[in-house]
GUTORKE-576839 format. One record per residue: residue in three letters; x, y, z of N, C-alpha, C in turn. Coordinates in steps of 0.02 Angstrom, whole numbers, padded with zeros to 5 digits, always signed. Example, Ala and Ser with C-alpha at 12.3 -4.5 7.8 and 13.67 -1.06 7.14 Angstrom:
% residues 2
ALA+00660-00284+00390+00615-00225+00390+00660-00165+00390;SER+00642-00112+00354+00684-00053+00357+00645+00002+00394;
END
This chain:
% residues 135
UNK+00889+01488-01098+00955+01463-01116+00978+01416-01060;UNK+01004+01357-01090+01032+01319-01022+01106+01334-01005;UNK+01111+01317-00960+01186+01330-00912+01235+01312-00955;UNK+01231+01283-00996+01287+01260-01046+01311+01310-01107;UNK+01261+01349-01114+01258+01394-01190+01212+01379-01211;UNK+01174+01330-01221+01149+01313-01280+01082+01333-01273;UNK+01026+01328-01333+00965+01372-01336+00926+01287-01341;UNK+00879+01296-01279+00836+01233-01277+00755+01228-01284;UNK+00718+01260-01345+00658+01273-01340+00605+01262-01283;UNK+00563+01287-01249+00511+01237-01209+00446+01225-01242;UNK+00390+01245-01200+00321+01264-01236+00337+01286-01289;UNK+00310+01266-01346+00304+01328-01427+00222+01371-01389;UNK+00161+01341-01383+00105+01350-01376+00081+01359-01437;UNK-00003+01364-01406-00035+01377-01467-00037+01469-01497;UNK-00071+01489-01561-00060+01544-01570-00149+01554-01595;UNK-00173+01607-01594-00264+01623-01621-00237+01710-01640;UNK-00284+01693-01695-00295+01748-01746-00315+01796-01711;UNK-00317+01859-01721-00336+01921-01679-00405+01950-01713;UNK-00390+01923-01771-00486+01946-01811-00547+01920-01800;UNK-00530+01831-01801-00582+01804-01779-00579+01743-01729;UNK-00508+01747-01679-00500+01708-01630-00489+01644-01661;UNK-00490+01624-01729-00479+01530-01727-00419+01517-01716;UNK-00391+01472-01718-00311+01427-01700-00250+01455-01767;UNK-00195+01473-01759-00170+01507-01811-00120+01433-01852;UNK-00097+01410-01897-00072+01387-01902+00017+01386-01927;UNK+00073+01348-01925+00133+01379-01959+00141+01377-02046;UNK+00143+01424-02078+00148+01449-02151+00189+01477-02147;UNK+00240+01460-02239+00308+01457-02260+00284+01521-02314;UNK+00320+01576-02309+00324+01622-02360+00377+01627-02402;UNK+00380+01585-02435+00446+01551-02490+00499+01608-02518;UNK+00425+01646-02550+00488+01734-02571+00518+01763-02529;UNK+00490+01777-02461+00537+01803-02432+00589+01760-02368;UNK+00546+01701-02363+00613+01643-02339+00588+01645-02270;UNK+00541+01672-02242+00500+01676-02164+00455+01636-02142;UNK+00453+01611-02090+00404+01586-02062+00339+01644-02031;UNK+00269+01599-02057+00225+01654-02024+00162+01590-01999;UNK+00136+01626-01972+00067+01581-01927+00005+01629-01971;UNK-00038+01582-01995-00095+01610-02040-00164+01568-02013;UNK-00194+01625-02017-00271+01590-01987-00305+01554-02063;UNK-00329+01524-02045-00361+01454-02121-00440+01488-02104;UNK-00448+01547-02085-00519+01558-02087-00529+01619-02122;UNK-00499+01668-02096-00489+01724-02144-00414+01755-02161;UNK-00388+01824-02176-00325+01827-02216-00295+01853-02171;UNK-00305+01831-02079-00231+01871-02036-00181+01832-02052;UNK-00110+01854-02040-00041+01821-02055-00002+01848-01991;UNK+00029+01833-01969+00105+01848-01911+00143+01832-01924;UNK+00215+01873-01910+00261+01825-01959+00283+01798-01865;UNK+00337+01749-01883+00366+01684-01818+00381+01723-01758;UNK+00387+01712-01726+00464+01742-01673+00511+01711-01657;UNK+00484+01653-01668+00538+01572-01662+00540+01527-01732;UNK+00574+01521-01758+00595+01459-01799+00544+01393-01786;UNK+00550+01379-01700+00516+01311-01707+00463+01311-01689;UNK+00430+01241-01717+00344+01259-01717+00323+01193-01677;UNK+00377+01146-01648+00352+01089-01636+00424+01058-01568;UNK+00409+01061-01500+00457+01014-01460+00431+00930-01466;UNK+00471+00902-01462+00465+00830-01448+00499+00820-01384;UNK+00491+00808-01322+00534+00777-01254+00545+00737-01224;UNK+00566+00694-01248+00586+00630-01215+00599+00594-01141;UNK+00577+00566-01113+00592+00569-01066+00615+00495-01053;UNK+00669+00474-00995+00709+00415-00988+00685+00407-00934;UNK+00650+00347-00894+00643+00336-00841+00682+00266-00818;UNK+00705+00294-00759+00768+00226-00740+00721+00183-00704;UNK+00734+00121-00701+00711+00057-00679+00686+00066-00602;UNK+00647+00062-00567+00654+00087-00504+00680+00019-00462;UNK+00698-00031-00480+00728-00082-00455+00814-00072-00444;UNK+00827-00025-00500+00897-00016-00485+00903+00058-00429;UNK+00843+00083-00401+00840+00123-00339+00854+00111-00266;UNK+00816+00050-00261+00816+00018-00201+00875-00031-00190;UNK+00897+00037-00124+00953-00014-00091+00943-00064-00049;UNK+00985-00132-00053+00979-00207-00027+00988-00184+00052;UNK+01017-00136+00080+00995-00152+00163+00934-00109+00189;UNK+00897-00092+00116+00823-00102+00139+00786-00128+00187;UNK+00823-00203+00164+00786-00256+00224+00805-00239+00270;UNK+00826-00205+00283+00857-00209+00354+00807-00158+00412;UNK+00779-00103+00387+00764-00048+00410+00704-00071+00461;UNK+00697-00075+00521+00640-00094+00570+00573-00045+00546;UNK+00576-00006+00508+00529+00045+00499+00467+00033+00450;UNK+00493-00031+00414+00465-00056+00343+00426-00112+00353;UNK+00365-00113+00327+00339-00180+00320+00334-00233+00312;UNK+00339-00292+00319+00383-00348+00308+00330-00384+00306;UNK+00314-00461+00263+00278-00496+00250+00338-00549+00257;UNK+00299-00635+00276+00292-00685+00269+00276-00742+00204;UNK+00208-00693+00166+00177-00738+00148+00189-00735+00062;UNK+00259-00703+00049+00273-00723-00010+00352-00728+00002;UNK+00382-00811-00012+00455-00811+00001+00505-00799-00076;UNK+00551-00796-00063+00607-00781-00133+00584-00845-00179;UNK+00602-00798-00227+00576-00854-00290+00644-00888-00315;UNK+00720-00855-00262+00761-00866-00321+00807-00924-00220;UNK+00797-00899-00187+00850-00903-00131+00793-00958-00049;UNK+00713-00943-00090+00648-00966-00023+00672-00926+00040;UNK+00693-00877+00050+00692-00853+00118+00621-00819+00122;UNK+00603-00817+00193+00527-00796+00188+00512-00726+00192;UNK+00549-00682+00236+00534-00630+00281+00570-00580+00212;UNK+00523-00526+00210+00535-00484+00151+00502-00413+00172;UNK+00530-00362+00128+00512-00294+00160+00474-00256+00096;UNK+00418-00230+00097+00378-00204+00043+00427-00143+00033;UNK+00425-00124-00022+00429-00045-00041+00385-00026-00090;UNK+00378+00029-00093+00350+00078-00171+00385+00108-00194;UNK+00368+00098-00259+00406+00121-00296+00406+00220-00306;UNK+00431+00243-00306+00446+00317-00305+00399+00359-00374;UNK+00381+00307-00414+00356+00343-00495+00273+00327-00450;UNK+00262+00284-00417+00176+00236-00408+00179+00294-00334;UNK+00200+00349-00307+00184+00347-00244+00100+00389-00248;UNK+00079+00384-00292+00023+00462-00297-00032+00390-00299;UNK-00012+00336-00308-00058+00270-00326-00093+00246-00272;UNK-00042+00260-00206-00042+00213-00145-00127+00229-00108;UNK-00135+00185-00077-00216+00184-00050-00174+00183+00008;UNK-00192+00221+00089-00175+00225+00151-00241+00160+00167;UNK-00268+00137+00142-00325+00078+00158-00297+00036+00197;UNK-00222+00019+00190-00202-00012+00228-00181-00100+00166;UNK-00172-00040+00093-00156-00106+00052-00070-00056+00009;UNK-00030-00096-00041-00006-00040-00095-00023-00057-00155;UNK-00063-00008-00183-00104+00012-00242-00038+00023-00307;UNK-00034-00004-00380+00018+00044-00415+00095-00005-00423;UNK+00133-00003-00444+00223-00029-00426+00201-00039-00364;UNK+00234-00094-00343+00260-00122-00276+00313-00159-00304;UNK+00364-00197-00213+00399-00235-00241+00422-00263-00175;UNK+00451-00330-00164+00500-00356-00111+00562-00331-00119;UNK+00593-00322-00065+00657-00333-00045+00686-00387-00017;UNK+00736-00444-00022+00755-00485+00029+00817-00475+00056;UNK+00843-00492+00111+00905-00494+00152+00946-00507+00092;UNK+00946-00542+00061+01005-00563+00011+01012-00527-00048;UNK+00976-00469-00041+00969-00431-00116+00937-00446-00143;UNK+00895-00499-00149+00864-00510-00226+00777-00464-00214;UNK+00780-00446-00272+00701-00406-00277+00653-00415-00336;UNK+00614-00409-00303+00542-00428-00359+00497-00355-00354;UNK+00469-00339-00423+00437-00293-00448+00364-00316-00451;UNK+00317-00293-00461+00248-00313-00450+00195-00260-00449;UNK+00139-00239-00514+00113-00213-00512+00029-00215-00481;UNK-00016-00189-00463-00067-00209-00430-00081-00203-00369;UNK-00133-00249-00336-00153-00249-00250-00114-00270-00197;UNK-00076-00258-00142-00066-00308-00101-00066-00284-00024;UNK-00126-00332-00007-00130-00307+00060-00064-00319+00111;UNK-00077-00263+00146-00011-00268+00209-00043-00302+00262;UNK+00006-00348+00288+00000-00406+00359-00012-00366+00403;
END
């Protein structure tokens, strides 16, 4: 139950027959108005314990550009390249980040593997998926 009241299914899982172990499936017993799980191999039946037979979960992932804060640049701690300037402002000096979803991506090789992206002094940022070696 979540903190709110409300009833939020998780896992359904799978269910196997107890006679001959195959996969059970969900079956409607119309006369008496129940849900039951029936093996399609031989005649076991269960009736439900739950109503639902199926989650769908959606998931929203926010932009990771709207993560990164602009005095990024600023941080002496961060990597900084030269050799790609603003596409929108030409300033040169820019600070790599990763992105927080790509961090399992990163190669310590001494490149960033996955999302990358610039930061510049002026705010503006660029996203970029792929190789890029660090200076």
């Amino acid at each position: 139950m979540e903190p709110d009241g409300t009833y939020e299914p998780g896992f359904v899982g799978i269910r196997f027959c107890q006679e001959c172990n195959n996969m059970l499936y969900p079956k409607e017993d119309k006369e008496n108005r129940i849900l039951l799980y029936a093996c399609r191999n031989c005649d076991y039946q269960q009736e439900a314990d739950n109503s639902c037979i199926y989650v769908n979960k959606i998931t929203h992932e926010v932009d990771e550009l709207t993560q990164i804060i602009a005095d990024v640049s600023q941080d002496p701690t961060l990597p900084r390249t030269e050799d790609h300037p603003c596409q929108k402002c030409g300033h040169k000096e820019a600070v790599f980040f990763q992105s927080h979803s790509a961090r399992a991506e990163v190669s310590w090789g001494g490149s960033f593997l996955g999302t990358w992206g610039l930061v510049f002094p002026y705010g503006w940022r660029y996203k970029y998926r792929g190789d890029l070696a660090l200076p």
